[in-house]
C-alpha positions as CSV (number, residue, x, y, z in Angstrom):
1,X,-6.6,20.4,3.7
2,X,-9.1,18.7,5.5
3,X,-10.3,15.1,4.1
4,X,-13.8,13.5,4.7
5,X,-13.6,9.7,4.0
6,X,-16.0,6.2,4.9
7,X,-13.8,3.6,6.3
8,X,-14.3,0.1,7.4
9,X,-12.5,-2.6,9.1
10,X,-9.0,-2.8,10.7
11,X,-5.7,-3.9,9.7
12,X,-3.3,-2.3,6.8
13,X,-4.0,0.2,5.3
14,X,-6.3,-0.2,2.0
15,X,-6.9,3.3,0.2
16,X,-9.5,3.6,-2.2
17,X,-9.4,6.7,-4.6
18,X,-12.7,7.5,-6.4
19,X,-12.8,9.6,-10.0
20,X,-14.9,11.6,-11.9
21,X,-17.8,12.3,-12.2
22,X,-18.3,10.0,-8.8
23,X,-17.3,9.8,-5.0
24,X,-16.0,7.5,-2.3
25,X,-19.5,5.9,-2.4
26,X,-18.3,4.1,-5.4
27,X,-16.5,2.1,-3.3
28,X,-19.5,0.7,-1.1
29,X,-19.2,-2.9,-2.1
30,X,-15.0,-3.1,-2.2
31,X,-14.6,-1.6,1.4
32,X,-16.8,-4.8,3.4
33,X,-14.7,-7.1,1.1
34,X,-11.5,-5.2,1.8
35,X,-12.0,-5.4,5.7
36,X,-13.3,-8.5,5.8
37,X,-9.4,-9.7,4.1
38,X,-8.1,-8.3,7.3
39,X,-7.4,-4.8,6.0
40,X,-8.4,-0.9,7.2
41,X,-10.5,0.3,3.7
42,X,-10.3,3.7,3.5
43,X,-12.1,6.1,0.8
44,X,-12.0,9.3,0.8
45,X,-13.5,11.8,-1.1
46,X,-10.5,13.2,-3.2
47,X,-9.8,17.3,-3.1
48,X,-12.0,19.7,-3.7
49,X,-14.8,17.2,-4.0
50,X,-17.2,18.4,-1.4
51,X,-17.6,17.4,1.8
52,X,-13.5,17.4,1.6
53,X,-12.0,20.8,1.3
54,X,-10.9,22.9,-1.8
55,X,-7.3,24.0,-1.9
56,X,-6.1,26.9,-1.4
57,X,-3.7,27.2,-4.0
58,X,-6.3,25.6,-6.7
59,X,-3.4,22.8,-7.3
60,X,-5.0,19.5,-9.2
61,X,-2.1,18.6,-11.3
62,X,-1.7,14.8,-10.8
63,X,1.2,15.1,-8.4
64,X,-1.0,16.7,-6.2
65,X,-3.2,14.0,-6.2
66,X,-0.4,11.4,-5.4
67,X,1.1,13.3,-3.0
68,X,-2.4,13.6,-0.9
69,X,-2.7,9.6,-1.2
70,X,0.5,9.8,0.6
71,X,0.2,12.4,2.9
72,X,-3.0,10.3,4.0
73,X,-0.9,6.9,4.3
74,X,1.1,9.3,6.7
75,X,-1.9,10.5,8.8
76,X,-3.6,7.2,8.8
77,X,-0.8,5.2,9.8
78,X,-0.4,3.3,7.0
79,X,2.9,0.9,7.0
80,X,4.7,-0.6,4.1
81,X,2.1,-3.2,3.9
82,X,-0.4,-1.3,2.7
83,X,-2.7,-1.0,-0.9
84,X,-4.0,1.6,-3.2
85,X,-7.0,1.4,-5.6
86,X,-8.2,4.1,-7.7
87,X,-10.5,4.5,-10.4
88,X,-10.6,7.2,-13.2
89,X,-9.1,10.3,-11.6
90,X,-8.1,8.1,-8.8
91,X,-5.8,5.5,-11.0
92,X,-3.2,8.1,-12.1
93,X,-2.9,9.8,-8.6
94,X,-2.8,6.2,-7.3
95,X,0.0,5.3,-9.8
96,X,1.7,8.5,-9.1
97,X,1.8,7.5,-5.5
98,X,3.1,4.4,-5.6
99,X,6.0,6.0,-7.9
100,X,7.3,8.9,-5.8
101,X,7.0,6.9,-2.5
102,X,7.8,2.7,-3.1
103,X,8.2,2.1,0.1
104,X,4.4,2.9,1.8
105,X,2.6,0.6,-0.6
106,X,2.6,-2.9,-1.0
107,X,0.6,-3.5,-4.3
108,X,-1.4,-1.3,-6.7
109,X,-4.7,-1.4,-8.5
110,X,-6.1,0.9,-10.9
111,X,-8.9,0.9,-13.2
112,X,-10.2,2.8,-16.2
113,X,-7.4,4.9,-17.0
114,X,-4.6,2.4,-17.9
115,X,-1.2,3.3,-16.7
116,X,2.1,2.4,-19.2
117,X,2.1,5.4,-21.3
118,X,-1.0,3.7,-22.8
119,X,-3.2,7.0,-22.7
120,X,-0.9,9.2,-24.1
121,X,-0.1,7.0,-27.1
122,X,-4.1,6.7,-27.8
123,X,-4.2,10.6,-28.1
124,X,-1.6,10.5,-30.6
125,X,-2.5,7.5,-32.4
126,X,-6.7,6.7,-32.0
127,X,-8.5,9.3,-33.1
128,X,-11.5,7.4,-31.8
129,X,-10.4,7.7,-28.5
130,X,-9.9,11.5,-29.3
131,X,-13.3,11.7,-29.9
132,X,-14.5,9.7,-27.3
133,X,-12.1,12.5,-24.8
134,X,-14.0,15.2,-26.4
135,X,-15.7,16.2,-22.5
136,X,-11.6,16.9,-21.7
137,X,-11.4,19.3,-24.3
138,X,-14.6,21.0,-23.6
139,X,-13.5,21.5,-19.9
140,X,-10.7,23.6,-20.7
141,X,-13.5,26.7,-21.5
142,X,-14.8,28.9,-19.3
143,X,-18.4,27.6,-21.0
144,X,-18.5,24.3,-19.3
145,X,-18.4,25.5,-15.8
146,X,-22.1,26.9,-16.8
147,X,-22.5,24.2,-18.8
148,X,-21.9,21.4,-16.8
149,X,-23.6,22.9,-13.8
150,X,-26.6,24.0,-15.8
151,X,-30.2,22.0,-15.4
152,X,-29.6,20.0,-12.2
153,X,-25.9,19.2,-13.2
154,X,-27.7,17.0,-16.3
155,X,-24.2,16.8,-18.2
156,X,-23.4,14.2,-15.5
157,X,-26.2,12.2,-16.3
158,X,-25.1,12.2,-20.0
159,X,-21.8,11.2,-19.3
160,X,-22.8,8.3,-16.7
161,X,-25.0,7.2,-20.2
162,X,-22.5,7.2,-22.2
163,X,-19.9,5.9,-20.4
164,X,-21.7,2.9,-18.2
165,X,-24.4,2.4,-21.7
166,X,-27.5,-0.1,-19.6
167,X,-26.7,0.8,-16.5
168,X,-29.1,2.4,-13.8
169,X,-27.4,4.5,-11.7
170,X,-29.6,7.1,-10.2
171,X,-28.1,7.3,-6.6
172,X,-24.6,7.1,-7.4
173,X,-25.5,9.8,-10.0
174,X,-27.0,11.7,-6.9
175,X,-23.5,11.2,-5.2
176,X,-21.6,12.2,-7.7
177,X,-23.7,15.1,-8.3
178,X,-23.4,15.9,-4.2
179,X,-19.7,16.5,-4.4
180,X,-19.5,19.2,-7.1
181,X,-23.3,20.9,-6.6
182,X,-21.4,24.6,-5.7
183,X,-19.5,26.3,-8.6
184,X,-16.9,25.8,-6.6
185,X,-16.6,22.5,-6.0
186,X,-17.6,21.9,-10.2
187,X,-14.9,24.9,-11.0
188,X,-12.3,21.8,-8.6
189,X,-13.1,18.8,-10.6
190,X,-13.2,20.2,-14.0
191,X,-9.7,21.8,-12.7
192,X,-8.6,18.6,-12.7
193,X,-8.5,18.2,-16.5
194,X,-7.1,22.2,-16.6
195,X,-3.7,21.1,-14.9
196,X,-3.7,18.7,-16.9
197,X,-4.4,19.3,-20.9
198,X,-4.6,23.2,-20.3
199,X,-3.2,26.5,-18.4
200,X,-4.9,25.2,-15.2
201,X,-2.4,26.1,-12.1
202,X,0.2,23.8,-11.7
203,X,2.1,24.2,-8.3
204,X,5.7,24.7,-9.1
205,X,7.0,22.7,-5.9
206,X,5.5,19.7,-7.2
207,X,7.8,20.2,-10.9
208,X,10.0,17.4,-10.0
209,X,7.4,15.5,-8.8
210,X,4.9,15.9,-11.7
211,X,8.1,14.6,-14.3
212,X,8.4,11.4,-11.8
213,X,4.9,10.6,-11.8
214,X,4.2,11.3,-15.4
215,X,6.2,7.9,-16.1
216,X,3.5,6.0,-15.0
217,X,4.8,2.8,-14.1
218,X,5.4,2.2,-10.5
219,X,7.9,-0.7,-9.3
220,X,5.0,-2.6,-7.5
221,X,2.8,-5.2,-8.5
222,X,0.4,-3.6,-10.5
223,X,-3.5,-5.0,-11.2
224,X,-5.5,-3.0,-14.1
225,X,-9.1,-3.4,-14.8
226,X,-11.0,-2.1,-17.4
227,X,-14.9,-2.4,-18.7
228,X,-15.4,-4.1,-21.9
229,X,-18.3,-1.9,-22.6
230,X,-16.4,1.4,-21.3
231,X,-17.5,4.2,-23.4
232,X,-15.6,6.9,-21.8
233,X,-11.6,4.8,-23.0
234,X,-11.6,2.1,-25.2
235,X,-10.8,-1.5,-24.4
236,X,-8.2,-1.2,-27.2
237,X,-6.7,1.4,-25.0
238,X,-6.8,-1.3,-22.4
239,X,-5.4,-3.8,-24.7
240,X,-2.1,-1.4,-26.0
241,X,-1.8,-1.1,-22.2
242,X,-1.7,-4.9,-21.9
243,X,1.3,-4.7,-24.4
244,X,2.9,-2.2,-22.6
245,X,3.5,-4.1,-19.2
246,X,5.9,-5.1,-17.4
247,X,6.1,-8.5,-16.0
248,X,4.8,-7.8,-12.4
249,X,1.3,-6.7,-13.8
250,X,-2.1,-7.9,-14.7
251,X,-4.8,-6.4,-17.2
252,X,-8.2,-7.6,-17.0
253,X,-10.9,-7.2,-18.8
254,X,-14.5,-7.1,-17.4
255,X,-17.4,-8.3,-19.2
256,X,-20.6,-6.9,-18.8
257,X,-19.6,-3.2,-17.4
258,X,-19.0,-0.3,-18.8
259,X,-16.4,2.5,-17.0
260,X,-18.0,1.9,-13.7
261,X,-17.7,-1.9,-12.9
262,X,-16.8,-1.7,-9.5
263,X,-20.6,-0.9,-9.1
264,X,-21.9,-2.6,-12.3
265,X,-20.2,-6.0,-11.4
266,X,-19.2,-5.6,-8.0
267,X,-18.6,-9.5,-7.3
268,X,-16.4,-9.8,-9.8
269,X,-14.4,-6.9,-9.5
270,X,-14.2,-7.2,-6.1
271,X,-12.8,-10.9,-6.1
272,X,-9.9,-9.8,-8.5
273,X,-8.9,-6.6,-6.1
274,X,-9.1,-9.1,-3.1
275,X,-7.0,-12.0,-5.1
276,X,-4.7,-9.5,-5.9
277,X,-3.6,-8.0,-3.2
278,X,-3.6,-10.7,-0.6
279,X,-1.6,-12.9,-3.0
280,X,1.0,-10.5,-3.3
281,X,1.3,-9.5,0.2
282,X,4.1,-11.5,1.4
């Protein structure tokens, strides 16, 4: 595969793994911040968002995602000191790296999908959260590729609405909206949610891997953030997640932003990421 990514500053390795609906241009205010703590920021945008390339094989399943975080520690020369960040999509692959390979990553942060099991108890248990997860349900029909593509990709505006309520986001709507703007590149992101809840492909060399990952709790420090306002999970789900961890971890909870705070408070969000990681990097 071949990944397009923005990258600023030198030093370890910091990778920064966007979700969706979004791209690597959520990351626009971390990366200067990242850099100027002395490390290499690095944000790419994840597979089969466009400008990076679609795989072959159609693979999405989350070990697939944590196994390109690592494959791109590999090719970036990342050492054991660096960091991983991911939002939405991007916390569970960057969880899932940080499980099946310790040893590259110094510290973890994820944000707005809570690691700990937490998820998968509030599908069980929180039938508001089930209805607020509706969209994942939806994606598993044929329908929503024409659905979700339909009238200038306007589902994404809904769900930036919903999820962020307040907050103006035209141009990183238009970025988002960049990276999945061919049905092929939609058919890839909403694949993501096929490998996972559906009968989306599943590549059977990653079986073992997929059973590690699905544990979600890696050994390493571990910072999770999550919007008070987040209409996409619920801060409850934040909160059970909070109950959940183990004794090297943090949960925060931000006020004032919805699912996208690293671009709705950006100073704040920032400070905690850069707190985090250079405290625990000795």
């Amino acid at each position: 595969m071949s990944f397009t990514y923005f990258e600023c500053g030198t030093g370890p390795l910091a990778l920064c793994l966007h979700g969706f609906p979004d791209s690597a241009h959520t990351w626009r205010h971390l990366l200067p911040e990242l850099a100027a703590a002395g490390y290499r920021a690095v944000a790419p945008f994840m597979r089969g968002y466009s400008p990076t390339s679609i795989p072959e094989n159609g693979a999405y399943q989350t070990a697939a995602l944590a196994t390109d975080a690592n494959a791109l520690h590999d090719v970036l020369g990342g050492n054991s000191d660096a960091v991983i960040i991911g939002h939405d999509w991007g916390a569970p692959a960057t969880y899932g790296a940080a499980i099946l390979e310790p040893a590259r990553w110094k510290t973890v942060v994820g944000m707005s999908v809570p690691p700990w099991g937490a998820m998968g108890n509030a599908f069980i248990s929180n039938l508001d959260q089930v209805q607020r997860s509706w969209y994942m349900f939806f994606f598993q029909h044929g329908l929503s590729d024409f659905v979700v593509g339909a009238n200038n990709l306007a589902f994404i505006d809904m769900l930036w609405s919903q999820w962020s309520p307040g907050f103006l986001a035209s141009q990183d709507i238009a970025n988002a909206k960049a990276t999945i703007a061919t049905p092929e590149h939609l058919a890839a992101a909403l694949g993501y949610y096929r490998a996972t809840l559906g009968a989306g492909f599943r590549d059977p060399a990653l079986n073992d891997a997929q059973s590690l990952v699905q544990g979600e709790t890696p050994p390493q420090p571990v910072l999770y953030l999550h919007g008070a306002n987040d209409g996409c999970i619920g801060t409850e789900v934040a909160r059970d997640a909070a109950t959940r961890a183990p004794s090297n971890a943090r949960v925060e909870i931000i006020d004032d932003a919805g699912h996208f705070m690293q671009l709705e408070q950006p100073i704040q969000v920032n400070e905690l990421i850069v707190n985090w990681i250079t405290t625990n990097a000795s």
